[in-house]
SEBA-260640 format. One line per 5 residues: number of its first residue (from 1); their letters; for each residue x, y, z of N, C-alpha, C. Coordinates in Angstrom, 1 decimal. Layout:
<pts>
NUM = a = X,Y,Z,X,Y,Z,X,Y,Z ~ ...
</pts>
This chain:
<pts>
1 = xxxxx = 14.3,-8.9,-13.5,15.0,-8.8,-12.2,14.1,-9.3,-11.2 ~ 14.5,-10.6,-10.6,13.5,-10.9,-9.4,14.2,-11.5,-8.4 ~ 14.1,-11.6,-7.3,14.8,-12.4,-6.1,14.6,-13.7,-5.9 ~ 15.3,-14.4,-5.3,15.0,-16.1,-5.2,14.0,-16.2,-4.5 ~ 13.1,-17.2,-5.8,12.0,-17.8,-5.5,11.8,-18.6,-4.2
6 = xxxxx = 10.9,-19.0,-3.6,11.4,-20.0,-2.1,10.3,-21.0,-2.9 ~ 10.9,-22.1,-2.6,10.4,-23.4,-3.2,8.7,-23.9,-2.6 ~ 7.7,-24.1,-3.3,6.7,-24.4,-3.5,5.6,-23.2,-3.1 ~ 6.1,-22.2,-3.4,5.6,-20.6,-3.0,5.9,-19.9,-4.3 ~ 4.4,-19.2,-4.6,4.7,-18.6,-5.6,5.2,-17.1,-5.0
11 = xxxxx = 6.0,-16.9,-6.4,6.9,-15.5,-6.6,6.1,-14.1,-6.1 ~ 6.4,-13.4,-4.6,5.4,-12.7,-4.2,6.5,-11.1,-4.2 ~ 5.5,-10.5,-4.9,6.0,-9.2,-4.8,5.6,-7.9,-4.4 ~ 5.9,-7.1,-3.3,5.4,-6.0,-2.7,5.4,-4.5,-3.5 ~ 4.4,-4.2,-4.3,4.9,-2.7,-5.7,4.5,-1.8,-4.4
16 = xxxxx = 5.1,-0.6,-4.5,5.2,0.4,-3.1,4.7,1.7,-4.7 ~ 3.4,1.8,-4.5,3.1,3.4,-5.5,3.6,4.5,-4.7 ~ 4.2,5.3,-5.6,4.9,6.2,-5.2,4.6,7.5,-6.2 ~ 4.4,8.7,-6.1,4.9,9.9,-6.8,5.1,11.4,-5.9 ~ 5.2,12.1,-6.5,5.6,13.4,-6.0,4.7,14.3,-5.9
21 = xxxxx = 3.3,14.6,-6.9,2.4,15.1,-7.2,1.4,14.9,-6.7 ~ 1.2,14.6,-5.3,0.5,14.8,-3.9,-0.6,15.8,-4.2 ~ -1.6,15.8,-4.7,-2.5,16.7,-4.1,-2.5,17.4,-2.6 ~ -2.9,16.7,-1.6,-2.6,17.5,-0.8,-1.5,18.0,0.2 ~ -0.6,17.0,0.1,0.6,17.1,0.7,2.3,16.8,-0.5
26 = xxxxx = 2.3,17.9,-1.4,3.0,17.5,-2.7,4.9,17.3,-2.1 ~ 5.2,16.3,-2.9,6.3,15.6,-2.4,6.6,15.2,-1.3 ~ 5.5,14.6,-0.7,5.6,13.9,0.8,5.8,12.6,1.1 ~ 6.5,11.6,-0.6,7.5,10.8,-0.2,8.9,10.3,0.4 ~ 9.4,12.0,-0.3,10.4,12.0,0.4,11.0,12.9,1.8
31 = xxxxx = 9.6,13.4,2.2,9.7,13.7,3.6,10.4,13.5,4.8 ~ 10.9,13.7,5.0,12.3,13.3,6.1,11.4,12.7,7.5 ~ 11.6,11.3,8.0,10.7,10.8,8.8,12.2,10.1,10.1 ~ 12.7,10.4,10.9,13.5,10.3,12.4,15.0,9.9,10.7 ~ 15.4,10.9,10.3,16.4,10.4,9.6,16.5,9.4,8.2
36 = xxxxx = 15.5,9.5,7.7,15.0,8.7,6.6,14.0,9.1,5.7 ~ 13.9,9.4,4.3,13.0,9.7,3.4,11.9,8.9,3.7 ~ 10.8,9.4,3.8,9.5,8.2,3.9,9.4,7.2,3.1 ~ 9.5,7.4,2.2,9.8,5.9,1.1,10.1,4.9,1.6 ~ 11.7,5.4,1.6,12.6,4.3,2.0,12.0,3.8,3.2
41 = xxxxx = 11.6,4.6,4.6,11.0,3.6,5.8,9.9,2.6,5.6 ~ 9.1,3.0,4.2,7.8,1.8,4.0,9.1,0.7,3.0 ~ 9.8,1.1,2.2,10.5,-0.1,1.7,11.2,-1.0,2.9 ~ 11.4,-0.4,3.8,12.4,-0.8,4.2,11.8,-2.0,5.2 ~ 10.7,-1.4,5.9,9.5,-2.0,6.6,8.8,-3.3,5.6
46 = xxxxx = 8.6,-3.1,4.6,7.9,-4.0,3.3,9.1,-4.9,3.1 ~ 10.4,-4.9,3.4,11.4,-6.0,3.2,11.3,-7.1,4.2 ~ 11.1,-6.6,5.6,10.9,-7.3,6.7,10.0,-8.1,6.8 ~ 8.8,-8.4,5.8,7.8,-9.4,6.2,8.6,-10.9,5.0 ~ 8.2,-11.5,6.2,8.9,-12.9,5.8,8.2,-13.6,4.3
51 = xxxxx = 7.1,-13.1,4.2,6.7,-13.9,2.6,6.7,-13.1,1.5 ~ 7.5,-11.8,1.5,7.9,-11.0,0.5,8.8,-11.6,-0.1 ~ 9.1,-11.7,-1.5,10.4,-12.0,-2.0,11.0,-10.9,-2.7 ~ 10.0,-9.8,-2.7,10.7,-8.3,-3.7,10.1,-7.3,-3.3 ~ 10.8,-6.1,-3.5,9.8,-4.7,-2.9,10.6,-4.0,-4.1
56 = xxxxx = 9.3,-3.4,-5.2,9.5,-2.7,-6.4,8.8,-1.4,-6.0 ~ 9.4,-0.7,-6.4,8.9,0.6,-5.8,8.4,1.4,-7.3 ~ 7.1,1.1,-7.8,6.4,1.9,-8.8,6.0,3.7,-9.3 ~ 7.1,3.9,-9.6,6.4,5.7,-9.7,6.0,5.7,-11.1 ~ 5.9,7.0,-11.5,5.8,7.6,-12.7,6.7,8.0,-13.9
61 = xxxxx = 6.2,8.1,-14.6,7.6,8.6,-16.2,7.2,9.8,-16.0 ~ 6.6,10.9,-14.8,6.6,12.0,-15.3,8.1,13.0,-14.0 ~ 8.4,14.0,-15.5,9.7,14.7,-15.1,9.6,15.1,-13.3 ~ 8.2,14.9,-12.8,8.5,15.1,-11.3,9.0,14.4,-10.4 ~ 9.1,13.0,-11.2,9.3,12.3,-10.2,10.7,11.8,-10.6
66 = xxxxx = 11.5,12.0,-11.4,12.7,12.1,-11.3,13.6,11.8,-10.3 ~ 13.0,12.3,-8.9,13.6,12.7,-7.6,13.2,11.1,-7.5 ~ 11.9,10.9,-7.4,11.9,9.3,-6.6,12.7,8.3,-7.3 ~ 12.7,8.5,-8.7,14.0,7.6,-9.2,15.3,7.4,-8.9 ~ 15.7,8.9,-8.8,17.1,9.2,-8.1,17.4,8.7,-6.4
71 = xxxxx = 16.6,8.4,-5.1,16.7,7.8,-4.3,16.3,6.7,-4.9 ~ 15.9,5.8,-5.5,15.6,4.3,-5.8,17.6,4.2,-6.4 ~ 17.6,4.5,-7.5,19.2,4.5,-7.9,20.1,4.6,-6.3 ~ 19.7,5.9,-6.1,21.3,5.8,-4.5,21.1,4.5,-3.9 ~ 19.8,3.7,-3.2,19.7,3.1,-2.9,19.9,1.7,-3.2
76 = xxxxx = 20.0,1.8,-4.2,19.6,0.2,-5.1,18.4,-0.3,-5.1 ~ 17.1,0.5,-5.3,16.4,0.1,-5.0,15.6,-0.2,-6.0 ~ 14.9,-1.5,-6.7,14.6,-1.8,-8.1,13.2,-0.6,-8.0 ~ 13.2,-0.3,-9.5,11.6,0.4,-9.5,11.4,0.1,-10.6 ~ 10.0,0.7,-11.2,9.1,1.3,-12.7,8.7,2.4,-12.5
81 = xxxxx = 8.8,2.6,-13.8,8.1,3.8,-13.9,7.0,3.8,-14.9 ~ 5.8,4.3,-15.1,4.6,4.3,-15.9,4.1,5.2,-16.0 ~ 2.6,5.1,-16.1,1.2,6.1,-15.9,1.3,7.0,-15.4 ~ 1.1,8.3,-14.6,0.8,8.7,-13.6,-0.5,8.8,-13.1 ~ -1.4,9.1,-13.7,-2.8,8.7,-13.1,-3.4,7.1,-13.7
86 = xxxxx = -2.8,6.5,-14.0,-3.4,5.0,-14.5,-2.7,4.0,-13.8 ~ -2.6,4.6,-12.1,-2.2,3.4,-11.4,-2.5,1.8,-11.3 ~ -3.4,1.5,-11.8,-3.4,-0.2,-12.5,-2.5,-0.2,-13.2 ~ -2.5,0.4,-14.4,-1.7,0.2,-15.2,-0.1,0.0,-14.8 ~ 0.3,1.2,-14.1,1.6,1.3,-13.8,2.0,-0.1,-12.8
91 = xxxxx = 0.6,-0.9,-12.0,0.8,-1.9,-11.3,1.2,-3.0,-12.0 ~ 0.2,-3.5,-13.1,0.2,-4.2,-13.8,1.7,-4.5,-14.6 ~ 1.6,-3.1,-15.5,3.1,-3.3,-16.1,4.7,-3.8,-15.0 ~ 4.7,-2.9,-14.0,5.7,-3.4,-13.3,5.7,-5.1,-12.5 ~ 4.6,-5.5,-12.4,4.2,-6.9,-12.0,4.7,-7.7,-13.3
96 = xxxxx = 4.9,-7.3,-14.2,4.9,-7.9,-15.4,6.4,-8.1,-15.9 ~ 6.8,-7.2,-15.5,8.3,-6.8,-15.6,8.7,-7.4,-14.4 ~ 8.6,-7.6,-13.5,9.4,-8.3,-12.6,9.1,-9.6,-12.1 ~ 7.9,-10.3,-12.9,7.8,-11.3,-13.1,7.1,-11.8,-11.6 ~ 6.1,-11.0,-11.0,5.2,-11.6,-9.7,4.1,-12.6,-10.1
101 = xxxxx = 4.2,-13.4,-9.6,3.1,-14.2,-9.4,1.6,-14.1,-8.6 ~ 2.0,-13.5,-7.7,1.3,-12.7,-6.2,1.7,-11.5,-5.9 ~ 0.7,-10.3,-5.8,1.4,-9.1,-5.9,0.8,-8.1,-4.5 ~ 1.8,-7.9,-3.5,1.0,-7.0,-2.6,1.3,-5.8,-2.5 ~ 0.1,-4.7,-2.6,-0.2,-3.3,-3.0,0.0,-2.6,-1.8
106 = xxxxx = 0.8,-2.1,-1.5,1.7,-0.9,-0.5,1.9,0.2,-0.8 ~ 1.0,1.5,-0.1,1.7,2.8,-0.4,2.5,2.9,0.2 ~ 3.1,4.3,-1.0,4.8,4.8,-0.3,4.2,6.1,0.6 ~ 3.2,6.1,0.9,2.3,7.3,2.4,2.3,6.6,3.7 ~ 2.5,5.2,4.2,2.1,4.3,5.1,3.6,3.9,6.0
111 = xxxxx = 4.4,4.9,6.7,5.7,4.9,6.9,5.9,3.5,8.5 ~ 4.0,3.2,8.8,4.0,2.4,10.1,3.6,0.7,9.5 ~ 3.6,0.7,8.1,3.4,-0.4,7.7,3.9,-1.5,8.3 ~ 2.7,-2.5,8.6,3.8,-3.9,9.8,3.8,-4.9,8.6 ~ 5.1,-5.3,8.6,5.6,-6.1,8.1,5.3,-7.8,8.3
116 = xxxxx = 4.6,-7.4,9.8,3.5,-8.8,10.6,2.2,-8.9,10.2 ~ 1.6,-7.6,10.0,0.4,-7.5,9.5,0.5,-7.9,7.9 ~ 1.4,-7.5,7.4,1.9,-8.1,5.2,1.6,-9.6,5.7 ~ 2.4,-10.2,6.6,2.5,-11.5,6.3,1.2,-12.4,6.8 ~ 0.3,-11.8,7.6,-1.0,-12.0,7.9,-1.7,-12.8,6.8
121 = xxxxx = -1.9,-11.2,5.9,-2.8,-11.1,4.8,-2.2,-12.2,3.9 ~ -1.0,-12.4,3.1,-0.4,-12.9,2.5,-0.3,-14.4,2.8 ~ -0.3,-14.8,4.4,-0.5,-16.3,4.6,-1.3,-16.7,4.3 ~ -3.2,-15.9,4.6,-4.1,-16.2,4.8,-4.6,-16.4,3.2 ~ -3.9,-15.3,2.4,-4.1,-15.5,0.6,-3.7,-16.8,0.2
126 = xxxxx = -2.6,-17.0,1.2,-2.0,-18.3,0.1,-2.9,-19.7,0.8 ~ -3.1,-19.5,1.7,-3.9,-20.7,2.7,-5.0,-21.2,1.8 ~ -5.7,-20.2,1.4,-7.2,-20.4,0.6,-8.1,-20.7,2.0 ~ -9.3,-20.9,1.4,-10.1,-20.9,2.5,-10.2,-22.6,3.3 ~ -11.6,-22.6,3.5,-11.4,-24.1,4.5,-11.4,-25.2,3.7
131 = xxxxx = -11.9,-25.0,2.5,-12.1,-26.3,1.3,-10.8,-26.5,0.8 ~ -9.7,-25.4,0.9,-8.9,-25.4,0.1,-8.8,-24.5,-0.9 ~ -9.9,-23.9,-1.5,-9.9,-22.8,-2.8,-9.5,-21.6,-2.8 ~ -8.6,-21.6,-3.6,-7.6,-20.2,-3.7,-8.4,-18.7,-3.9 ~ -8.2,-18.0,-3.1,-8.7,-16.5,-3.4,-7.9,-15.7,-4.3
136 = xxxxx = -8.4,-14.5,-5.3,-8.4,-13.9,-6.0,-7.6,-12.5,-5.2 ~ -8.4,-12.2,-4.5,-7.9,-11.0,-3.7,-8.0,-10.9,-2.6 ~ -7.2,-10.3,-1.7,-7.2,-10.6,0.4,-7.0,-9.1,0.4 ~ -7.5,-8.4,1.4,-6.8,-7.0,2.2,-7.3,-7.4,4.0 ~ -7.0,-6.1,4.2,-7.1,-6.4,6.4,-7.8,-5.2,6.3
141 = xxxxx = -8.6,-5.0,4.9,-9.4,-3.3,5.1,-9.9,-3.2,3.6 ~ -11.2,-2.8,3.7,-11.7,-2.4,2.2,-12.6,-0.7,2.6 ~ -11.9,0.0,1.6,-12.9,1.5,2.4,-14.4,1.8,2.5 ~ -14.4,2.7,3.0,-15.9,3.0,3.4,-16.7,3.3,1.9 ~ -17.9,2.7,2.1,-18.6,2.6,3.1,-18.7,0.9,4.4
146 = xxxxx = -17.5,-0.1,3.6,-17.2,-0.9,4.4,-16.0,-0.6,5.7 ~ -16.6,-1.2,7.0,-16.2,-1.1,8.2,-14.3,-1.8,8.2 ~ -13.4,-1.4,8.9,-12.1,-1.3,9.3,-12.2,-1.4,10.6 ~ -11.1,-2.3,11.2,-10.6,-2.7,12.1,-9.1,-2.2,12.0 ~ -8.4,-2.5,11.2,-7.3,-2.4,11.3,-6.8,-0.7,10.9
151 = xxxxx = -5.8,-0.1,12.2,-5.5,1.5,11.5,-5.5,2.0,10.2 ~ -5.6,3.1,9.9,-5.3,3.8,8.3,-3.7,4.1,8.7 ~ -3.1,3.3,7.5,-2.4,3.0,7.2,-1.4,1.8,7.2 ~ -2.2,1.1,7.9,-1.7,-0.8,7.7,-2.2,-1.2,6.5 ~ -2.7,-0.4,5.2,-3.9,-1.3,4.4,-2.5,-2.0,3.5
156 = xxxxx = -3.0,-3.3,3.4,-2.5,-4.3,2.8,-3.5,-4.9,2.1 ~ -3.1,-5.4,0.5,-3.9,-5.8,-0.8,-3.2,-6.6,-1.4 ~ -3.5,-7.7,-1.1,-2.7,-9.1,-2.4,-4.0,-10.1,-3.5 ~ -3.2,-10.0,-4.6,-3.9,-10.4,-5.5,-2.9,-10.8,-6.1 ~ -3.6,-12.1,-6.8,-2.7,-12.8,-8.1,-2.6,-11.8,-9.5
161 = xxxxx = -1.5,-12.4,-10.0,-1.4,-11.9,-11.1,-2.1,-12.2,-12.4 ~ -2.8,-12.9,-12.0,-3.9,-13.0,-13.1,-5.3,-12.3,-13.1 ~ -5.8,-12.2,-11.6,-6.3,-11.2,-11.2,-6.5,-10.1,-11.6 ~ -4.9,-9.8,-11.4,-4.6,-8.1,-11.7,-4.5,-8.0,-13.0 ~ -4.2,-9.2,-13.9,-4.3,-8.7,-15.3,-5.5,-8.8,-15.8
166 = xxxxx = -6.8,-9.7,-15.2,-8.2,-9.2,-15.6,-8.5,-8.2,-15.2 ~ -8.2,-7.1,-14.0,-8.4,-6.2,-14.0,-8.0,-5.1,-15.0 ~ -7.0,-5.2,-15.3,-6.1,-4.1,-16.3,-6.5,-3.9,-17.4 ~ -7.7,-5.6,-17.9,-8.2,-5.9,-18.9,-9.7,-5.1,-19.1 ~ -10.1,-5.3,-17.9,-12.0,-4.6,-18.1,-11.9,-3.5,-17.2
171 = xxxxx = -11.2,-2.9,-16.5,-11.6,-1.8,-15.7,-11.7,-0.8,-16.4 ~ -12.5,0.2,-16.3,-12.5,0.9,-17.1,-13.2,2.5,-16.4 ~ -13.7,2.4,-15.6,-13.8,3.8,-14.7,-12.4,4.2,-14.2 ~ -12.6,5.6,-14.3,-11.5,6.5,-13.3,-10.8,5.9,-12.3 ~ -11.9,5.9,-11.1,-11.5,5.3,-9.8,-10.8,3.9,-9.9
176 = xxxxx = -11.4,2.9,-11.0,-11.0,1.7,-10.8,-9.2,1.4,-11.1 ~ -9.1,2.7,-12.4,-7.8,2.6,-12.7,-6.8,3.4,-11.7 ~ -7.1,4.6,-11.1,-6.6,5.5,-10.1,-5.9,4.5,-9.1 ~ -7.2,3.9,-8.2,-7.0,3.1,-6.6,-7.0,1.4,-7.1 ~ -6.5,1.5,-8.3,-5.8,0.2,-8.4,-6.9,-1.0,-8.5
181 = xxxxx = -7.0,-1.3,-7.3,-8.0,-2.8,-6.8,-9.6,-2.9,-6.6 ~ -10.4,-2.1,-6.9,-11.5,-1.6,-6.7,-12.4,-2.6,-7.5 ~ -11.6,-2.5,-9.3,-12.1,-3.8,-9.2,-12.2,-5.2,-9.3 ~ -11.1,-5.4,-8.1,-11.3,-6.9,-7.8,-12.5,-7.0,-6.7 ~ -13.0,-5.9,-6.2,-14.2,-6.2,-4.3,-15.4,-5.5,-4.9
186 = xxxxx = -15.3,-4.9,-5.6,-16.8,-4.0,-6.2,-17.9,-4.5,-6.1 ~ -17.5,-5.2,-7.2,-18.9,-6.4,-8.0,-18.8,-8.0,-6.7 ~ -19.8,-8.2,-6.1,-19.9,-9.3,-5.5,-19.8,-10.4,-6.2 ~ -18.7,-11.6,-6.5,-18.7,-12.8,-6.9,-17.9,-12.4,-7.7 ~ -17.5,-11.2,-8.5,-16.4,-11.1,-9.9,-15.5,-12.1,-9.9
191 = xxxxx = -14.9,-11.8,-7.9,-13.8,-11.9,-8.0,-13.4,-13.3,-6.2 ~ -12.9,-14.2,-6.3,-12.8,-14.6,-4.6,-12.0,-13.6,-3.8 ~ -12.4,-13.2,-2.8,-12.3,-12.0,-2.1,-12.1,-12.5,-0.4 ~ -11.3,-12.6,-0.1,-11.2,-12.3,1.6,-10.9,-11.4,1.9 ~ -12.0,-10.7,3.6,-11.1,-9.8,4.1,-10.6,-10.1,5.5
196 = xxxxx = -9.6,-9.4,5.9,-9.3,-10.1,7.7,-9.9,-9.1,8.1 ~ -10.1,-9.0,9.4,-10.5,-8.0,10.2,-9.3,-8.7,11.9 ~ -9.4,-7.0,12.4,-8.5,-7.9,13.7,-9.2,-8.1,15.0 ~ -9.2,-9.0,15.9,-10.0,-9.2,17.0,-10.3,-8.0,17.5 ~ -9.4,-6.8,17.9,-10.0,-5.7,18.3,-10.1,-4.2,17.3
201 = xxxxx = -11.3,-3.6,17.6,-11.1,-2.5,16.7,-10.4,-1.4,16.6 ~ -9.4,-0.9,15.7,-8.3,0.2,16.2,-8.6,0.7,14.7 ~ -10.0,0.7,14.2,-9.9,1.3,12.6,-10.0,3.1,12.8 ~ -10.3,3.6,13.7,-10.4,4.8,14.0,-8.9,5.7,14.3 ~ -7.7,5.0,14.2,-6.8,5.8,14.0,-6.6,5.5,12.7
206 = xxxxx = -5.6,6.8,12.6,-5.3,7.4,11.2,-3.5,7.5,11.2 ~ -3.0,6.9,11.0,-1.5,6.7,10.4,-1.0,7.1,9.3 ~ -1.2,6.8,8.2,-1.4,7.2,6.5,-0.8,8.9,6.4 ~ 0.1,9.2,5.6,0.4,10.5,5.6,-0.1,11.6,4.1 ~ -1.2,12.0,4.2,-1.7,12.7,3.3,-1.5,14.5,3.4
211 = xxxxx = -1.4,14.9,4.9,-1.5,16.1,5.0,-0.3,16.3,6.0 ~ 0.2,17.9,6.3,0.9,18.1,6.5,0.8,17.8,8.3 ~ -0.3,18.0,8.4,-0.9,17.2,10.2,-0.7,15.7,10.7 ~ -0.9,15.0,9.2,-0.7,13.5,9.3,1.2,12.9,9.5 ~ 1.6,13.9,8.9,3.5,14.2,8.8,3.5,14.6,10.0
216 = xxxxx = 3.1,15.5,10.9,3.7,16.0,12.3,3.3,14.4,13.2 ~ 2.6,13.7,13.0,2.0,13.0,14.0,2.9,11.4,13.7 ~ 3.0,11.5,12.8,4.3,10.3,12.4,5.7,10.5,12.6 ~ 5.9,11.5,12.5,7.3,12.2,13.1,7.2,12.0,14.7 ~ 6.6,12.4,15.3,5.9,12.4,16.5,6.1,11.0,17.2
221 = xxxxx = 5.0,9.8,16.5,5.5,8.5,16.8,6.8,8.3,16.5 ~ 7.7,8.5,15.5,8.4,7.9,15.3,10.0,8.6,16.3 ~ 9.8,9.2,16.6,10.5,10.6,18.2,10.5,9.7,18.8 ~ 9.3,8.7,19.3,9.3,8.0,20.5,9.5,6.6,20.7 ~ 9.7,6.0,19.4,9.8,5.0,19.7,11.4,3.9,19.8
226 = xxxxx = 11.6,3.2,21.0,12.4,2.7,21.3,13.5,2.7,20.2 ~ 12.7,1.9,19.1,13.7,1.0,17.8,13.1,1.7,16.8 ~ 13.0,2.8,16.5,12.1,3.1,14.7,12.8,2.7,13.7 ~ 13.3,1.4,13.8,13.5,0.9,12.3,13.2,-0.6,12.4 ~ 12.6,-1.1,14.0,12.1,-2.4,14.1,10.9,-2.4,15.4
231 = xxxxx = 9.6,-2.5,15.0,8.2,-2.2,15.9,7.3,-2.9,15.0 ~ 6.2,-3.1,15.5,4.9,-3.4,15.0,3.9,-2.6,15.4 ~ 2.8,-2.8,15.1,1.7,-1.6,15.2,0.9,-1.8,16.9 ~ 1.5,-2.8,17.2,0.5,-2.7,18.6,1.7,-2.0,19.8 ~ 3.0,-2.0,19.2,3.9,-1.0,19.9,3.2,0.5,19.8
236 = xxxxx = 2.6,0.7,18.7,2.0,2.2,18.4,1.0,2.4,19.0 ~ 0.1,1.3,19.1,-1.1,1.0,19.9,-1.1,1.6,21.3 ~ 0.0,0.7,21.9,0.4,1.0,23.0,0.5,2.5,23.6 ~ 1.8,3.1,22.4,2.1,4.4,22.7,0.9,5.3,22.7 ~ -0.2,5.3,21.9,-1.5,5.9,21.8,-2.4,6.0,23.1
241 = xxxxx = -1.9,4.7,23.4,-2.9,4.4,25.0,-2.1,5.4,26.4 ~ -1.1,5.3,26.2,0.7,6.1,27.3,-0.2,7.6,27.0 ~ -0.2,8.0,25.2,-0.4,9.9,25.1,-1.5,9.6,24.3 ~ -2.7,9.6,24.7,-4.0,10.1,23.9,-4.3,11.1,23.4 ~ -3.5,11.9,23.4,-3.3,13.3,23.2,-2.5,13.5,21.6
246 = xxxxx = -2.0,12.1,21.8,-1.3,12.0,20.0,-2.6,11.9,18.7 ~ -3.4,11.4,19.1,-4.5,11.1,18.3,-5.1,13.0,18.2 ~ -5.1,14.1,18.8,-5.0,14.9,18.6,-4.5,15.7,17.2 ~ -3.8,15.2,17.6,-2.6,16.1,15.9,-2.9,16.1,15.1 ~ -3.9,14.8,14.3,-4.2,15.0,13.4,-5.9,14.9,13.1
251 = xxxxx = -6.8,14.4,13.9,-8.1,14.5,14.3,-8.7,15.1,13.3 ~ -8.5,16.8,13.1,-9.1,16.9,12.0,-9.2,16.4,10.6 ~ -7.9,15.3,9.9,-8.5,15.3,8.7,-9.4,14.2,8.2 ~ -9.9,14.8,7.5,-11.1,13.8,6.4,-10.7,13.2,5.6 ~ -10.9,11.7,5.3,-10.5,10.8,4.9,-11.0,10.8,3.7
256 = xxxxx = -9.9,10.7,2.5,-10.8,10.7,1.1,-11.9,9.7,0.4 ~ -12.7,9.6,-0.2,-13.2,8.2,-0.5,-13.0,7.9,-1.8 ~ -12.5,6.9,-1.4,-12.0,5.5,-2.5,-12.2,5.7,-4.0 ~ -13.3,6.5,-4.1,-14.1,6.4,-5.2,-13.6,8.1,-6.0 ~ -13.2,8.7,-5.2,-12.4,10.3,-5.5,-11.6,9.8,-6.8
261 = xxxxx = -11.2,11.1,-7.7,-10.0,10.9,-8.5,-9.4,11.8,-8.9 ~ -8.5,11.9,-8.8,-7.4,13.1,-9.2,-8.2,13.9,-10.5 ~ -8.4,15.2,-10.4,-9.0,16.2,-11.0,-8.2,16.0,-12.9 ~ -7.0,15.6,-12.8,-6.5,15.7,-13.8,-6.6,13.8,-14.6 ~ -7.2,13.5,-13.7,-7.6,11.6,-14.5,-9.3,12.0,-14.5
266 = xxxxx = -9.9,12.9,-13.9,-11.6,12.0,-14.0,-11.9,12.4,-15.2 ~ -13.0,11.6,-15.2,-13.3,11.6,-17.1,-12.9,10.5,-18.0 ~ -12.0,10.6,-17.4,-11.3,9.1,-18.4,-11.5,7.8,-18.3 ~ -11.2,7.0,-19.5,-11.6,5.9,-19.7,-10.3,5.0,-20.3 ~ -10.8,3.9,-20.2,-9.2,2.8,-20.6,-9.8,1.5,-21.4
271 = xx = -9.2,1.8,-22.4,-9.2,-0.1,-22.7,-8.2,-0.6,-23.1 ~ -7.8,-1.2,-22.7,-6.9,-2.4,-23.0,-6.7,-2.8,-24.1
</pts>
C-alpha cells in the first residue's frame, strides 16, 4: 500500500512510532489534545508537508497497543505493527512493507510538529550537498551531547532506505535499536550525515510530550492558538514571547539521553 509516487522524486515516507507503554507518561498517545487524540494531530500535521507521500503510523504487536490500532482502523489510517522495544526493527520492517524509498522518522509524542520544518529537512536531503552528493541521513537536531537550535519536539530524521537497512543489518547495541537512528551519526564517516541548524536559537524549549507537565503545556498552546489544526512553530514562538510564563509549566523536566533504554530492552542484542 503506498500513495502516488510524484515523478522524479523518490517514494518518501513519514513512519510516526507510536505505543502505549510510556514509561513515564503511559498511554499518552492517545491523550486528548483541543479535541483530538495526540496521534492523530502529529499524523495529521505529518500529512501537511508537501514532500511527504505517506504517513504510516508504526506501533507494536503487543496486546497494549491494540487501542492504537483501533484509532488507525476508525481513521483509515495505514499502520504496522512489530517489535516493541526493537524500534529499528519495527522501522525497517514497515518501510519495507510500504515500499519507502526515503523514510522520515516522527514521533507520535511531538503534537507541534511543523510540517515546514519536515519539508526543510527533506529538501535539503534530497538536494545533496554543493557537489551534488547524496546524503545518507539529515535531521534539524542530533541529541546531546550535540547542540540544538531547533525546539524539542520539531526533531525530524530522514534517511534512505538503504541506509536504514544497513542499519537494521549491524546495529547491535540496545540504544541503537531502541532510538532507531543512532546509528546512522555515531561513528563519524559510517554514514553522509547532514545536520540543519536554524538561524536563531530556540533549542531550549521543550514541546515533546513525555510527562504529564509536558501534556498540560501543549494543551495550553494549543487553547490559544488561532487555527490548531494549521500553524507553524514560529506562531508558538511568538506565543512564548506574548506569555513567558508558559515555558513555566513544564521547566522542570529532564530530558532523557539518547543513549537510555527501556529497562525491559537493556541488555539486549540483535543480529540480523
Amino acid at each position: 500500500m503506498t500513495a502516488a509516487r510524484k515523478p522524479g522524486k523518490p517514494y518518501t515516507l513519514a513512519i510516526i512510532q507510536a505505543r502505549m507503554s510510556s514509561s513515564r507518561l503511559p498511554a499518552k498517545v492517545l491523550q486528548d489534545i483541543a479535541g483530538k487524540p495526540m496521534l492523530l494531530r502529529v499524523v495529521e500535521r505529518a500529512r501537511q508537508a508537501s514532500t511527504v507521500d505517506g504517513v504510516v503510523v508504526a506501533t507494536t504487536s503487543d496486546l497494549s497497543d491494540d487501542a492504537v490500532a483501533a484509532l488507525c482502523t476508525q481513521h483509515g489510517l495505514p499502520f504496522y505493527r512489530g517489535s516493541l522495544h526493537d524500534v529499528l526493527d519495527r522501522y525497517y520492517e514497515a518501510a519495507r512493507q510500504f515500499g519507502a524509498e526515503v523514510i522520515v522518522r516522527v514521533t507520535g509524542d511531538c503534537p507541534l510538529i511543523d510540517p515546514g520544518v519536515i519539508d526543510t529537512v527533506v529538501n535539503a536531503f534530497l538536494a545533496g550537498d554543493s557537489a551534488g552528493r547524496p546524503y545518507d541521513f539529515a535531521a534539524n537536531r542530533l541529541p546531546p551531547p550535540w547542540k540544538r537550535t531547533y525546539p524539542i519536539g520539531l526533531d525530524t530524521e530522514v534517511c534512505t532506505f538503504q541506509a536504514l537497512e544497513r542499519a537494521w543489518k549491524e546495529a547491535s547495541l540496545p540504544h541503537e535499536r531502541e532510538h532507531v537512528m543512532p546509528y546512522l551519526y555515531e561513528e563519524e564517516g559510517r554514514f553522509r550525515v547532514l545536520v540543519l541548524d536554524y538561524p536563531q536559537d530556540y533549542g531550549s524549549y521543550r514541546w515533546t510530550v513525555d510527562t504529564p507537565e509536558d501534556l498540560e503545556l501543549v494543551r495550553q498552546i494549543y487553547a490559544r492558538l488561532p487555527d490548531p489544526d494549521h500553524f507553524t512553530f514560529l506562531d508558538v514562538i511568538e506565543l512564548f514571547e506574548r506569555e513567558p510564563d508558559l515555558a513555566k509549566v513544564n521547566q522542570q523536566v529532564k530530558a532523557k539521553d539518547y543513549r537510555d533504554v527501556d529497562e525491559r530492552q537493556a541488555g539486549k542484542t540483535h543480529k540480523a
